[in-house]
C-alpha positions in Angstrom: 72.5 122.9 110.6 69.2 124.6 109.8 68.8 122.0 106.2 68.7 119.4 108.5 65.8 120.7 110.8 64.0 121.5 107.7 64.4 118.8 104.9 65.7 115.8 107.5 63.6 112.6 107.3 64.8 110.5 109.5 62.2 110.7 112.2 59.1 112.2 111.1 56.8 113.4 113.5 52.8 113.1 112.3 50.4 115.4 113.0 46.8 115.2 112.2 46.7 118.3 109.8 44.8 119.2 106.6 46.6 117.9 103.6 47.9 120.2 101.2 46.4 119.9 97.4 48.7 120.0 94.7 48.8 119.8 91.4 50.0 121.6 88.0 53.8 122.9 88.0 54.9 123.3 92.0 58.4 124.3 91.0 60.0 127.6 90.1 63.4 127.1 87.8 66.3 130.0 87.6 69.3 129.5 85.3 72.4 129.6 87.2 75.7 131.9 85.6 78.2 132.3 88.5 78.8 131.5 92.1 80.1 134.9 93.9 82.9 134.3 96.8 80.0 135.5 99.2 78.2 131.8 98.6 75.8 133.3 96.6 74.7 132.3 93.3 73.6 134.6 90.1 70.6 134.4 89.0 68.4 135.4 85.9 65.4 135.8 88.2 65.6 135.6 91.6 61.6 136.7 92.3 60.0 133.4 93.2 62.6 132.4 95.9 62.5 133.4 99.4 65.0 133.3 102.9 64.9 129.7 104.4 63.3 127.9 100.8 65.2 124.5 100.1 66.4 124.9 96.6 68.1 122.3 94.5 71.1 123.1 92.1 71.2 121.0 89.5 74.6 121.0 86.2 72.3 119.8 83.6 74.9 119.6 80.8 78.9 120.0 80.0 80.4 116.7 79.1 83.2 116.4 76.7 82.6 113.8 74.2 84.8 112.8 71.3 83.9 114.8 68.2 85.8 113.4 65.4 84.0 111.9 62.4 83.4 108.2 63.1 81.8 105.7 64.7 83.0 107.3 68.7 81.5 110.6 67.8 79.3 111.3 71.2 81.3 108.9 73.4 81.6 111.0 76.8 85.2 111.4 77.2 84.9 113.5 80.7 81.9 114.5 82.5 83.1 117.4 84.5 80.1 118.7 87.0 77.5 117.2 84.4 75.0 115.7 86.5 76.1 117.0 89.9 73.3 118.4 92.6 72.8 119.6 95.8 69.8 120.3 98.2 70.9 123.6 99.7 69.0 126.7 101.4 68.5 130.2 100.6 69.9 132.9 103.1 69.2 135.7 101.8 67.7 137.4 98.0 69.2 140.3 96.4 68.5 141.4 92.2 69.7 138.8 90.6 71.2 136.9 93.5 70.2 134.3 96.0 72.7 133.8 99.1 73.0 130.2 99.8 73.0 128.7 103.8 75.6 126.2 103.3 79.1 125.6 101.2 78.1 124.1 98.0 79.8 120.8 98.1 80.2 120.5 94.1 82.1 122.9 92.1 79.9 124.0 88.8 80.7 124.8 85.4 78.3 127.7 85.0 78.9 127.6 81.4 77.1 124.5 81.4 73.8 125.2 82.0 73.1 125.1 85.3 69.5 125.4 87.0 67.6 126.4 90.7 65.0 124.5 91.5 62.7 125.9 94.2 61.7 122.9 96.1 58.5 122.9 98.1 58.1 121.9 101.3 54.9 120.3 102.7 53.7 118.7 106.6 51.7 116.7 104.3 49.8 116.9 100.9 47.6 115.3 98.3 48.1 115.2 94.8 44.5 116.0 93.8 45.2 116.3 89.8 48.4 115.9 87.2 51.8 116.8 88.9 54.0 117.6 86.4 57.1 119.7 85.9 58.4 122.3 83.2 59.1 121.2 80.2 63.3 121.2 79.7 63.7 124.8 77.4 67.3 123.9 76.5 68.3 126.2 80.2 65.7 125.3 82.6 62.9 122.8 83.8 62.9 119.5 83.6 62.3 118.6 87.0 59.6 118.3 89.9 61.2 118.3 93.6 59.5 118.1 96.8 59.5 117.5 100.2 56.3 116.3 102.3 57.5 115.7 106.1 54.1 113.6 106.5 52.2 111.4 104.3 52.0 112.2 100.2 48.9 111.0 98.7 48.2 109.9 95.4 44.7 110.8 93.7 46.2 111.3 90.8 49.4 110.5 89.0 53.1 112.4 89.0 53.8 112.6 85.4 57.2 114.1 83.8 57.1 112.1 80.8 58.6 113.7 77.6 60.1 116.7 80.0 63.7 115.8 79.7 66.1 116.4 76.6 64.4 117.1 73.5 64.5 115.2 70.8 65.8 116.1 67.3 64.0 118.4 65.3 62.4 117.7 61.6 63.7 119.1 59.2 63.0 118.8 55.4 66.0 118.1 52.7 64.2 118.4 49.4 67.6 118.4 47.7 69.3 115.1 49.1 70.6 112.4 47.3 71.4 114.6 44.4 73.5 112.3 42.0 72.3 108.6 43.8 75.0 108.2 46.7 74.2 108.1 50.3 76.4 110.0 52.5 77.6 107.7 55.9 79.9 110.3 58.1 78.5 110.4 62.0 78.3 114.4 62.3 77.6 117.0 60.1 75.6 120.8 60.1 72.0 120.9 60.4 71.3 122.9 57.4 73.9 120.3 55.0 71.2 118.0 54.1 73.7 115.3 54.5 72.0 114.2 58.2 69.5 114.7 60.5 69.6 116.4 63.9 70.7 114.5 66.7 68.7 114.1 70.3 69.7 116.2 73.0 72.0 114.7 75.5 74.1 115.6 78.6 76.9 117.3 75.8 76.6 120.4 73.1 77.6 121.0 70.2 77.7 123.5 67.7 74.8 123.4 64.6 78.0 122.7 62.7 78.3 119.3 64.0 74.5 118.6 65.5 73.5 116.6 62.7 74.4 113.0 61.2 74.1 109.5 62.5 76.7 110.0 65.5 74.8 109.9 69.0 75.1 112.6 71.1 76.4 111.4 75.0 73.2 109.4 75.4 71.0 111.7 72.5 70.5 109.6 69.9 72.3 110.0 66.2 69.9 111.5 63.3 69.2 109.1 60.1 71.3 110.2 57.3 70.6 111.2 54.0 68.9 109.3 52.1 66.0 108.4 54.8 67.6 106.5 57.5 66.0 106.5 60.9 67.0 108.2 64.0 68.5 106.2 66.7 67.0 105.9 70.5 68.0 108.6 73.3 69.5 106.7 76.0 69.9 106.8 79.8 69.5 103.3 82.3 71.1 101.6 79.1 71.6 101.8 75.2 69.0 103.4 73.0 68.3 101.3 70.1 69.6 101.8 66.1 67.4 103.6 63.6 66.8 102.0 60.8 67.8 102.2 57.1 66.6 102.8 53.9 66.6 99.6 51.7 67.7 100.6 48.4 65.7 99.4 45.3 65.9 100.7 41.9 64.5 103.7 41.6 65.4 105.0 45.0 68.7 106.3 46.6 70.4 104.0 49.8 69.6 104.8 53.1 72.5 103.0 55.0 73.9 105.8 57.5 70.9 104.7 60.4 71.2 107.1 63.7 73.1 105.2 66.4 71.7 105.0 69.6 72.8 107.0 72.8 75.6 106.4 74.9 74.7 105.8 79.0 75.8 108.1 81.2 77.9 107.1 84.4 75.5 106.1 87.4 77.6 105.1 89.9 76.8 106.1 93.8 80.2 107.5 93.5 79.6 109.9 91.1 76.4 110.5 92.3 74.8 112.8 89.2 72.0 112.9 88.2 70.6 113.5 84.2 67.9 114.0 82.3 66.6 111.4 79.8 68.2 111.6 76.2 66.2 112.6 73.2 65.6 110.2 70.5 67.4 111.2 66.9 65.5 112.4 64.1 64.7 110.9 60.9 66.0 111.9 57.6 63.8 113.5 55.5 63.7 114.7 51.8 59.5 115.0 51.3 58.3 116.7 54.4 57.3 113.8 56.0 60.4 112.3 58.0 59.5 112.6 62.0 61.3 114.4 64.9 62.8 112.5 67.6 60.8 111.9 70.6 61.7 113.6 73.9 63.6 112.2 77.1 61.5 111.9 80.5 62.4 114.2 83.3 63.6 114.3 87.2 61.3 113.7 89.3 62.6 113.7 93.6 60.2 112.6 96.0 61.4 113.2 99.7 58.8 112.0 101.7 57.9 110.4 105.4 55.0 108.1 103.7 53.3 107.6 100.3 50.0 106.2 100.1 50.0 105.1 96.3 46.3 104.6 96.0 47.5 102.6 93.1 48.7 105.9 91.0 51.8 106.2 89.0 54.7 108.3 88.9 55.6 108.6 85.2 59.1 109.6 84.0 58.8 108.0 80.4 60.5 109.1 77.3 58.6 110.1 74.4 57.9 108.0 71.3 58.8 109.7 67.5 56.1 110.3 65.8 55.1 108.0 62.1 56.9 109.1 59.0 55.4 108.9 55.4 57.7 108.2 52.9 60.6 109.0 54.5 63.0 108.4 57.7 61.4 108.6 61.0 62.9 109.4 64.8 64.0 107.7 67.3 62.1 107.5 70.6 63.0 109.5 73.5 64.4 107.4 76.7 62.8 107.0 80.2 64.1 110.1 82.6 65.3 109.7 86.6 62.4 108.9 89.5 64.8 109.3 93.0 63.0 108.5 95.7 63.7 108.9 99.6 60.9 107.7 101.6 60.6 106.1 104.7 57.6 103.7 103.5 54.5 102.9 101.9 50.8 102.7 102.7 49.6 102.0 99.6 51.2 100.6 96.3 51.7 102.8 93.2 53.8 102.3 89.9 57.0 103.8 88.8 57.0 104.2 85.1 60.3 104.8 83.5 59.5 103.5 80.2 61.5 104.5 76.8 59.6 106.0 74.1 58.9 103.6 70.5 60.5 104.5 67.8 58.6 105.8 64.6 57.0 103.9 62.2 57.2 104.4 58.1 54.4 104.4 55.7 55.0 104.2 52.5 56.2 101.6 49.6 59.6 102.8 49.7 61.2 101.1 52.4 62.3 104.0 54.2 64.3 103.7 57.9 62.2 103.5 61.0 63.0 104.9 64.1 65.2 103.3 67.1 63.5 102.8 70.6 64.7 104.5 73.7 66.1 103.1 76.5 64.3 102.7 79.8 65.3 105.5 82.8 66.4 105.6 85.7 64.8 104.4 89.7 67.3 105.7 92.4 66.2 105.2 96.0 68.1 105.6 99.3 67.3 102.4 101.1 68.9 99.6 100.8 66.2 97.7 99.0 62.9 98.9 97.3 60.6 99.2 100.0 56.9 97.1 99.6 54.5 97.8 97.6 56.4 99.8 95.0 56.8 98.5 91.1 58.8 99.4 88.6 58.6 98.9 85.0 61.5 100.4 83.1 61.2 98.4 79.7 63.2 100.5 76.7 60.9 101.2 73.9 59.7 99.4 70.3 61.9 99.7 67.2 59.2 101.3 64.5 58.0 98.8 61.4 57.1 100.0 57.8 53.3 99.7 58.4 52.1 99.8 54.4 51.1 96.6 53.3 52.1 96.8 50.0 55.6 97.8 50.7 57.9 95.0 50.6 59.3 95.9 54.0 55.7 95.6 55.8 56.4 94.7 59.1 59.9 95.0 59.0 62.2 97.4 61.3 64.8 97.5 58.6 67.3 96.6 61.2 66.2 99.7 63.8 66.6 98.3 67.6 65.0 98.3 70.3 65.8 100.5 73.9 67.3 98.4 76.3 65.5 98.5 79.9 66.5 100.8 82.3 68.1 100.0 85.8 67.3 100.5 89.7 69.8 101.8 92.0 70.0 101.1 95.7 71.5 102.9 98.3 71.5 106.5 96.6 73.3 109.1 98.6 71.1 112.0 98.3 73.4 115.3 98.2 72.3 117.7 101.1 74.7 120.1 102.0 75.0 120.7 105.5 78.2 122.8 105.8 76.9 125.9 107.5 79.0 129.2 105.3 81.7 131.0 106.7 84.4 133.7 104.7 86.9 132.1 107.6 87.2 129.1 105.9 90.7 128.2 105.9 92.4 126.9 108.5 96.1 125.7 108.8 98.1 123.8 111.8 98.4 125.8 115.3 101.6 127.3 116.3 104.3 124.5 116.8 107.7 124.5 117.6 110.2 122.7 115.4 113.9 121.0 116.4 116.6 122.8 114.4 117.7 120.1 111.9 114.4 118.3 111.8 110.9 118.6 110.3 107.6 118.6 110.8 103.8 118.5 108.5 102.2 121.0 108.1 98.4 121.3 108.0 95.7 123.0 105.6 92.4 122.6 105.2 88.7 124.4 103.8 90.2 124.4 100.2 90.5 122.8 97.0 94.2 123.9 95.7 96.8 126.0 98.3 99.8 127.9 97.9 102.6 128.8 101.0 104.2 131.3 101.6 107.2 131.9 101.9 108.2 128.2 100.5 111.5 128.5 101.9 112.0 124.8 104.0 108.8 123.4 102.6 109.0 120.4 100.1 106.1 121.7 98.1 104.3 124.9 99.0 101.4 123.7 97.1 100.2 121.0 99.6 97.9 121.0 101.8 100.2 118.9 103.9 104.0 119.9 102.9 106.9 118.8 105.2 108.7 121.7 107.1 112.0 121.9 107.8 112.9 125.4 108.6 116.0 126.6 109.8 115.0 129.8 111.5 111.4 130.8 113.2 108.9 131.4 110.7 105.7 132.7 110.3 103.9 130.6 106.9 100.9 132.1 105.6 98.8 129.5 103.4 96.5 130.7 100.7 93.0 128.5 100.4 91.7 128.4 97.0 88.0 126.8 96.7 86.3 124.7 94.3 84.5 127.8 92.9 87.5 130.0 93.2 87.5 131.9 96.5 90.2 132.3 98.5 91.4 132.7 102.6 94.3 132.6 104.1 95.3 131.2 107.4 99.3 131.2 109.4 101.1 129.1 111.3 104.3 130.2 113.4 106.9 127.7 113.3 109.4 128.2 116.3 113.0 126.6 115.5 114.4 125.3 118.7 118.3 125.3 118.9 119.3 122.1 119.1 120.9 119.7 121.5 124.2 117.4 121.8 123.2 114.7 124.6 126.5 113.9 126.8 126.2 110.8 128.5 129.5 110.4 129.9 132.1 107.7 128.7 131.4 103.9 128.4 133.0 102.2 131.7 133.7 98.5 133.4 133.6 97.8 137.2 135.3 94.2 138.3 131.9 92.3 139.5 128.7 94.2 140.8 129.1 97.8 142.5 128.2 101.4 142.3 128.7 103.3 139.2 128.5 106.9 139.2 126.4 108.9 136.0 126.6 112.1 134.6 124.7 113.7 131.9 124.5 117.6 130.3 123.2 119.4 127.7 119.3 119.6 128.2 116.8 120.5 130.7 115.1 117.0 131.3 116.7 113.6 131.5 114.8 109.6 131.7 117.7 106.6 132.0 116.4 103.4 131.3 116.3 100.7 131.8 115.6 101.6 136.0 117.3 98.7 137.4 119.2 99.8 140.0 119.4 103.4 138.9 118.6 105.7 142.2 116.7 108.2 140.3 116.1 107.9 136.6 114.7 112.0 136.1 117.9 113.6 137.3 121.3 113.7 135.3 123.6 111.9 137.6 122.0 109.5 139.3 123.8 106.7 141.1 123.5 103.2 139.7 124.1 99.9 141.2 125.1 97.6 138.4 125.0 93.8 138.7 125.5 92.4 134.8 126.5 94.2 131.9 123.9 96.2 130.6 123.5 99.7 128.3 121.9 102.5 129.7 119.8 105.3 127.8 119.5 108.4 128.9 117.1 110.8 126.5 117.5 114.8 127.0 115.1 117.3 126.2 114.9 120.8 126.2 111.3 121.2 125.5 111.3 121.0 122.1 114.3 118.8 121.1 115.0 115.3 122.6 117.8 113.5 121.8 119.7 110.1 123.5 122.4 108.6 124.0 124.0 105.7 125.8 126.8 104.3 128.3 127.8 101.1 128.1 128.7 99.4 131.8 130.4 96.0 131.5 130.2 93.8 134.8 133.8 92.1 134.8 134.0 88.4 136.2 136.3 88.4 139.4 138.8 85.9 139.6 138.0 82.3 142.1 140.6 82.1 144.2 141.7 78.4 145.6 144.2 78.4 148.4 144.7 77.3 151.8 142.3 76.7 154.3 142.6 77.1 158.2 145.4 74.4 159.8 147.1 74.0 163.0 151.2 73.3 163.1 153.4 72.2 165.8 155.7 74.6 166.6 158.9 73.9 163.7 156.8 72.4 161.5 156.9 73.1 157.2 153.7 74.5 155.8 153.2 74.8 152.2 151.2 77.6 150.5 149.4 77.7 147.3 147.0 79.9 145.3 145.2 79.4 141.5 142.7 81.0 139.9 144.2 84.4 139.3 147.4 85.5 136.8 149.2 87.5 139.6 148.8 87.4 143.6 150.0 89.4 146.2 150.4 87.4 150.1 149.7 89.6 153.3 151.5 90.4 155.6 154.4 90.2 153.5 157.1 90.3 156.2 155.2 86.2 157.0 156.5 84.6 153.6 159.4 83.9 152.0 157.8 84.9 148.7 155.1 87.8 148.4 154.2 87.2 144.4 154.6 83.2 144.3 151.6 81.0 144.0 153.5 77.7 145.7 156.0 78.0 148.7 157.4 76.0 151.4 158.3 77.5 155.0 158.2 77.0 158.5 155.7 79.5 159.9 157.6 81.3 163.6 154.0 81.9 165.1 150.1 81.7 164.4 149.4 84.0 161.3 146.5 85.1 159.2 147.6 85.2 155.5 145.9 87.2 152.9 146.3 86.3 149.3 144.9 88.8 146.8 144.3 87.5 142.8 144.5 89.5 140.1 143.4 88.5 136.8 143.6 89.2 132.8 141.1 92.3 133.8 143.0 93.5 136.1 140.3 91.9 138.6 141.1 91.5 142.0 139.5 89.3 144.2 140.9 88.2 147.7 141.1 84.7 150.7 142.2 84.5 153.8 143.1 81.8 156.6 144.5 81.4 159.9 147.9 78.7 160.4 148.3 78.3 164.1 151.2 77.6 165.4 151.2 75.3 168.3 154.5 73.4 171.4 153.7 70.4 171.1 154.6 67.9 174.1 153.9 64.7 172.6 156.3 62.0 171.6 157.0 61.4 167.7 156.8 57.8 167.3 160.2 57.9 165.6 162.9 59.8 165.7 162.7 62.9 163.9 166.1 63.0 163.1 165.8 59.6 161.1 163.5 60.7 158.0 161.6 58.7 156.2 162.6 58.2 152.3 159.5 59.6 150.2 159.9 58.6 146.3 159.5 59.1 144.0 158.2 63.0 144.0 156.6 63.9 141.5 154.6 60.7 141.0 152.2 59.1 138.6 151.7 55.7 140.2 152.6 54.6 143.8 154.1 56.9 146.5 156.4 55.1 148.5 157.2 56.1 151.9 160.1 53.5 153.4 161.1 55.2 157.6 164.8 54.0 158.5 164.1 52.9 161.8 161.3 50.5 162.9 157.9 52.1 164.2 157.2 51.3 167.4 153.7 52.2 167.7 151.0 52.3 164.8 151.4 55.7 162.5 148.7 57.7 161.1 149.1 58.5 157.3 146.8 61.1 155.4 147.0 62.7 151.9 145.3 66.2 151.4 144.7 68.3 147.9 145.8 71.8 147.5 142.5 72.7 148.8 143.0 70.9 152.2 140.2 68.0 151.6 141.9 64.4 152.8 141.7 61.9 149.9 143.5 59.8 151.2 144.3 57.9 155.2 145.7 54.9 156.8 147.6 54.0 159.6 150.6 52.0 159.1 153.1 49.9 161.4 155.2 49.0 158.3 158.7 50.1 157.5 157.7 50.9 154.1 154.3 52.2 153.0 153.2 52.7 149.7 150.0 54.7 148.4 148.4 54.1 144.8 147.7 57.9 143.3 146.8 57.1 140.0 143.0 57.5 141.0 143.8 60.9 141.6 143.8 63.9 139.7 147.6 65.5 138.8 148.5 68.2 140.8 149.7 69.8 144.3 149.1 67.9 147.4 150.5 67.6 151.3 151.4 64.0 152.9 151.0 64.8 156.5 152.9 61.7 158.2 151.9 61.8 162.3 151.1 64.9 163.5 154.6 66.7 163.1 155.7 66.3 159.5 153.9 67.9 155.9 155.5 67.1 152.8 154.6 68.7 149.5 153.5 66.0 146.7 153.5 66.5 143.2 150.9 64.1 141.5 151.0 63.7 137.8 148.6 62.0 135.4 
């Protein structure tokens, strides 16, 4: 931006060229009525401004204050743009018109007096006599700006004392106190008698109101009638009381002293800037009460370097002037010093002293004046740089000064101006925002999911209006929620702060939208292949990807190993939905059977199956019984059998072994026609096994679970043989006596 190449002082380059002399007045001042939709700004005289001059615009008045008739008359109820400023740049000059650079970044209230200010610029310069400023006229001056991109040097001082708000004007009540009684109200019309004229503050009022003891925002409050002082303008803090007249008995009481001014609002925030208030006049009823002195001015110093030289820049408020006889002003407060250098050669002083109020002469113990408050230092560093010191002290309640009055030496309770205050860290105002009649903008395009919404976007004004409103939560938003239900174009409307307006558009596309069809929630009986399907958009993502053989596509083939809910999101471009299919991985039943024997040839075999609710044997034509889960048969040849488990699920899960079926040409060693007693069946304690004929030959003896594991052998030569099963758990199990005989045994706990 061009300010910034211009006014910038963040890196100053120095060059060894002849200073510029100054001294005198260096500004030119234009009052300010209106701000044209072109960023230009009307003028009363535009002459003394030129294309590319820094210029600051400055609201020097316009608060509200509370006007009813007490003790919070003057309190500043709203500001408005009092106070506001900008460093901007002129683009062009027309009659009456100067065409500003950049967007002003405050919004004015031209009805409340707002000024120019041409602002020199300098490579460097010497102040060779008095700088000073204009003298505030009640529209204009009041302020020295500059900017030196070098090194400013002090030879003499920068003085703006007594150029800020004036302070209230004498006037002479020859009538007052007609029949003995004061009169104590806080506002009143300058021509009544009833009160003096208040200091000028950062607030107007009408002459109906201008007068009496009530402050003015931070002007001070007149004395009332009969002869009170004026009370101390105000601005780093609070002015001080006037004084009052002590009654005695030949005189009339003087109790309705002027108050002292309020303090304006300094915040960094805020960021405004003021004048220094004008001290209230004294009453008076013999020609000899005394005006209110005047506030100090602005003075802004940009500015690489100073060399002090050990100078001063003076903003102080003005003291009243003595009264004789009757009630004298208030003194004038210390005006604003901002300051943004980068440092100092040499030191200098920084005045900002409030004025002293005025003193009485006289026997009669008349009200002096109250003193005004010290100014305001605002600087942009963080902390005052070397060599700089400030004195900010508010000013001296007046004394009666006649000996021989019984109030010598005695302020008759007028105050004194508190001090002022210092301010780091001021955010100078520079506006930087290059001009443009495009200067709304609004979201691009977008598309928009029928049945949904979206925000909207608007931006480059103060207020907005849409149009239409239809689907829009509040068309006066600069961020209102769509939810159209057909494609529409919105057009917003960009009001700004001084009342312009653009438009910008937006098309919001409304996407028919989408039912996602994942297919039907499904079990599989242990880990296998699961086939997806999917419809109703353009693009499709599963997750999670375990297993899945391609999670883009709508039917992708998934292997599925534990239960587990898939996602799939569809899209059409616009919309996206989801939605999910549940697989649930089904537990397949154990199976515990038979395992692989050998049989001689006319020998029983038991079967036997758990683990399932329903079984099926293969080849069926090989058992007796294809459903059972226990049987007893003689198999007629070497067989595979095939038992397959179903369970609760309907789960299947399947075993298989191999009897074979073997002649065997050994000799039993008994007769297998003879036998053996085996009792009791089922058994809890002791199997026994008594043969009817004697054994000739030792005989082997094993016992073996339903799973075919032997718990149990011994070889026996006995008659009678008896086995002990109560370590073993109840259930199915085979005695296999010799190698030719299996009997079924039912243990039971």
């Amino acid at each position: 931006m061009r300010i910034l190449t211009t006014i910038s002082l963040i890196c100053f380059a120095i060059f060894a060229v002849a200073q510029t002399e100054i001294s005198g007045i260096i500004n030119d001042y234009t009052s300010v009525s209106e701000y044209t939709c072109e960023n230009a700004i009307l003028v009363d005289d535009e002459s003394a401004f030129s294309p590319g001059d820094i210029i600051l615009i400055v609201q020097m008045k316009g608060a509200e204050i509370e006007t009813s008739n007490s003790s919070s008359f003057g309190d500043i109820l709203s500001y408005g743009s009092t106070g506001k400023y900008e460093l901007n740049e002129v683009l062009s000059v027309a009659p009456g018109e100067i065409q500003l650079l950049n967007v002003l970044e405050n919004d004015y209230n031209y009805s409340g007096l707002v000024q120019a200010v041409r602002v020199p610029v300098y490579e460097s310069a010497i102040v060779t006599d008095t700088l000073t400023c204009a003298s505030w006229n009640g529209s204009t001056g009041g302020i020295l700006a500059m900017v030196v991109e070098g090194t400013l040097t002090f030879e003499a001082w920068i003085d703006v004392s007594g150029k800020g708000f004036n302070g209230g004007e004498q006037n002479n009540y020859p009538d007052s106190c007609p029949i003995g009684l004061s009169w104590n109200g806080y506002r009143t019309s300058t021509t009544s008698g009833n009160g003096a004229t208040k200091g000028e503050g950062i607030a107007s009022v009408g002459d109906s109101q201008r007068a009496g003891r009530g402050k003015l925002a931070n002007g001070g409050g007149g004395g009332n009638d009969h002869n009170a002082g004026g009370g101390g303008g105000s601005l780093g803090a609070e002015g001080g009381t006037g004084g009052e007249r002590i009654e005695s008995y030949f005189s009339c009481p003087g109790p309705g002293k002027g108050q002292g001014g309020a303090v304006p609002d300094h915040s960094n925030i805020e960021n405004r800037i003021y004048l220094g208030g004008g001290g209230g006049c004294g009453h008076g009823n013999n020609g000899n009460g005394s005006a209110g002195g005047n506030g100090g001015g602005i003075a802004l110093i940009r500015a690489n370097i100073i060399d002090g030289n050990g100078m001063t820049i003076a903003a102080d408020g003005l003291s009243s002037a003595d009264a004789n006889g009757d009630g004298a002003g208030g003194g004038g407060s210390g005006g604003s010093v901002l300051l943004d250098i980068a440092s100092v050669d040499d030191e200098f002083q920084i005045s900002l002293t409030g004025g002293d109020g005025g003193n009485v002469f006289g026997i009669a113990c008349t009200g002096p004046g109250g003193g005004g408050s010290g100014g305001v230092l605002r600087h942009t560093t963080p902390s005052l740089p070397m060599g700089i010191f400030v004195d900010a002290s508010g000013g001296n309640a007046g004394t009666t000064l006649t000996e021989a009055s019984d109030c010598f030496e005695d302020s008759n309770g007028a105050g004194n101006g508190a001090g002022g205050i210092v301010i780091e860290d001021f955010p100078l105002l520079i506006a930087d925002t290059e001009w443009s009649s495009d200067f709304a903008s609004a979201t691009s395009d977008t598309s928009l999911c029928e049945g949904s919404s979206i925000t909207l976007t608007a931006s480059g004004g103060l207020t907005y209006s849409w149009s239409p409103d239809t689907g829009l939560d509040d068309a006066t938003s600069d961020s209102p929620v769509c939810s159209a239900l057909e494609t529409t174009t919105y057009t917003v409307t960009a009001t700004s702060a001084a009342g312009c307006t653009d438009t910008a558009s937006v098309t919001v596309n409304v996407a028919e939208a989408i039912e996602a069809i994942a297919g039907p929630d499904t079990s599989i009986c242990g880990p296998g292949q699961v086939f997806f399907f999917a419809e109703g958009g353009s693009t499709y993502n599963w997750t999670p990807d375990d297993g899945v053989s391609d999670t883009e596509i709508a039917d992708p083939i998934v292997f599925v190993t534990t239960t587990t809910d898939y996602v799939v999101t569809i899209g059409n471009g616009v919309c996206s939905v989801t939605d999910t299919v549940s697989v649930e991985v089904l537990d397949l039943p154990e199976l515990t059977t038979n395992s692989d024997t050998t049989l001689c040839a006319g020998q029983p075999i038991i079967l036997s199956v758990s683990g399932a609710s329903a079984y099926s044997w293969e080849p069926a034509a090989a058992v007796p019984c294809v459903d059972c889960s226990f049987m007893e048969f003689i198999p007629g040849s070497t067989t595979t059998y095939t038992v397959i488990g179903t369970n609760a699920d309907n789960c299947s899960n399947s075993a298989s072994f191999t009897v074979t079926v073997e002649v065997c040409n050994d000799i039993e060693q008994y007769n297998l026609n003879s036998l053996p007693l085996i009792y009791p069946n089922p058994v809890s304690k002791q199997l026994q096994i008594e043969f009817t004929e004697t054994i000739g030959s030792p005989l082997q003896i094993e016992l073996y679970n339903i799973k075919g594991n032997l718990v149990y052998s011994s070889v026996t030569s006995n008659r009678i043989h008896i086995i002990d099963v109560q370590e073993f758990s109840g259930g199915e199990y085979i005695l296999r006596i010799g190698s030719g005989m299996q009997v079924p045994i039912m243990v039971i706990e």
